[in-house]
C-alpha positions as CSV (number, residue, x, y, z in Angstrom):
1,X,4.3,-72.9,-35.3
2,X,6.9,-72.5,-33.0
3,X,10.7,-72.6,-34.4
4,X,14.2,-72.3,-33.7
5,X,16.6,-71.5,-36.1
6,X,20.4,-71.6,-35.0
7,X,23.1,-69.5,-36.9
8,X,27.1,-69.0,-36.8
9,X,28.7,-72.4,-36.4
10,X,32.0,-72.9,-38.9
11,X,35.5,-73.6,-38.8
12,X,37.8,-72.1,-36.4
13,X,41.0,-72.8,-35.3
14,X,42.2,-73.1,-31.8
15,X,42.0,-70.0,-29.8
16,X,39.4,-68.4,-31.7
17,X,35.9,-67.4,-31.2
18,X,32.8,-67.7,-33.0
19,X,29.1,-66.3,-31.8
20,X,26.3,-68.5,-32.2
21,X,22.7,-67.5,-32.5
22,X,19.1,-68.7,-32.1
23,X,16.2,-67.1,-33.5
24,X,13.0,-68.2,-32.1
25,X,9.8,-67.5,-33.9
26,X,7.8,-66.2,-31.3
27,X,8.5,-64.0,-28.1
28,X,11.8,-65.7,-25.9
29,X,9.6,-64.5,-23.6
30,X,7.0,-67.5,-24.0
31,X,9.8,-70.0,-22.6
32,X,10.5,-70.9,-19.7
33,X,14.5,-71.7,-20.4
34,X,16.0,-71.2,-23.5
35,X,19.3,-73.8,-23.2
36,X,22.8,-74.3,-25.6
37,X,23.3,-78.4,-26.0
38,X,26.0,-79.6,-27.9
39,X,26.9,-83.4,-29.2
40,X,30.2,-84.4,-30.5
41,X,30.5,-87.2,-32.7
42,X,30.1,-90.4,-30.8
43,X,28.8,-88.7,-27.7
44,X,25.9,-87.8,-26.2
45,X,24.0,-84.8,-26.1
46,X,25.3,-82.2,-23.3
47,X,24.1,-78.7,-21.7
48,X,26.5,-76.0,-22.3
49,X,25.1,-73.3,-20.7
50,X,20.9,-73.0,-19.7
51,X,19.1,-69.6,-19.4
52,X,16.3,-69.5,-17.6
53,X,13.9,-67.0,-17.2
54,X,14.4,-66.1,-14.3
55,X,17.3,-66.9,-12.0
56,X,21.1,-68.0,-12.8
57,X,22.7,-69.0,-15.9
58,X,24.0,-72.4,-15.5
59,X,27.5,-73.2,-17.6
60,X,29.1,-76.3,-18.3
61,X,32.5,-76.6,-16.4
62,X,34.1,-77.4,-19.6
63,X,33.1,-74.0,-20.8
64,X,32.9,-71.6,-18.0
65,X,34.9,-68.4,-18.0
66,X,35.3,-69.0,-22.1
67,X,31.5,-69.3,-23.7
68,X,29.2,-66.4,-22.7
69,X,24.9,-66.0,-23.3
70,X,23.0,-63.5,-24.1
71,X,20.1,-62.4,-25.7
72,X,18.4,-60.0,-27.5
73,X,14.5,-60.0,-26.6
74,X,13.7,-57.1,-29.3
75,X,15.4,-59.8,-31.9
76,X,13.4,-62.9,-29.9
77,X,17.4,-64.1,-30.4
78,X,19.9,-65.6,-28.1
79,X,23.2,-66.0,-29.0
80,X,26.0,-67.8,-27.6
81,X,29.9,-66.5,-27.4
82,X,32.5,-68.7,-27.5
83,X,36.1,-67.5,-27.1
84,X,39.5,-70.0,-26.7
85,X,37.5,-72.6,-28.4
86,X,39.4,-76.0,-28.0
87,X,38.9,-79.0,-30.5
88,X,37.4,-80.6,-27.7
89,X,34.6,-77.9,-28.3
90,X,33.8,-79.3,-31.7
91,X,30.3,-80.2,-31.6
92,X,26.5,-79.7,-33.4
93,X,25.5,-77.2,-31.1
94,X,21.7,-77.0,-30.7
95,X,19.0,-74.5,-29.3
96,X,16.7,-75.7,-26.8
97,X,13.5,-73.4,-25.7
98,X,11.0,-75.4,-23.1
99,X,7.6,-73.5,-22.5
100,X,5.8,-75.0,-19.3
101,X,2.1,-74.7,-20.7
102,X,3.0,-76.7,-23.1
103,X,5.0,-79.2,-21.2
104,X,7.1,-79.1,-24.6
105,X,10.9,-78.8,-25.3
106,X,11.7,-77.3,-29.2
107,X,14.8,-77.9,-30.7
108,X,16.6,-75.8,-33.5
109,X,18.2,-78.1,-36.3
110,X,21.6,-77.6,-35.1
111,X,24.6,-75.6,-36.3
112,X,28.5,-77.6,-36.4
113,X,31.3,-76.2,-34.9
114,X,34.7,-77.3,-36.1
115,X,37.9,-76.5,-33.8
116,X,41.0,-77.3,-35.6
117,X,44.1,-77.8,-33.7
């Protein structure tokens, strides 16, 4: 059974920088994309950054320069840097992994970020 389990969310106040990661339960390599979403309260759910296999790394406008992915295959782990977090960044930030044999998109159950101002 495939699973993602998210890590590292918290309180943080303006300016700071937490590191976010997702665990997947098999190889990242059996995805196609492994994607950050977020969804503030009230709001709907949004991409933050998506990492596909192959090809670019697509950021958010709201977060570019500030959040930074990477991952860790050996750790089947992806983690997600964020640095000069706002309050607007506050958020249940989600894992995403979509495998194309499957035609299937798992979620993760979610980790809250809190950016006080």
């Amino acid at each position: 059974q495939v699973r993602l389990v998210e890590s590292g969310g918290g309180l943080v106040q303006a300016g700071g920088s937490l590191r976010l990661s997702c665990t997947a339960s098999i190889s990242i390599f059996s995805f196609n994309a492994m994607n950050w979403y977020r969804q503030a309260p009230g709001k709907e759910r949004e991409l933050v950054v998506g990492i596909p296999n192959t090809g670019s790394r697509n950021y958010a406008d709201s977060v570019k320069g500030r959040f930074t992915v990477s991952r860790d295959n050996a750790k089947n782990t992806v983690y997600l840097q964020m640095n000069s977090l706002k309050p607007e960044d506050t958020a249940v930030y989600y894992c995403n992994a979509y495998r194309n044999v499957e035609d299937r998109d798992y979620w993760g159950q979610g980790t809250q970020v809190t950016v006080s101002s």
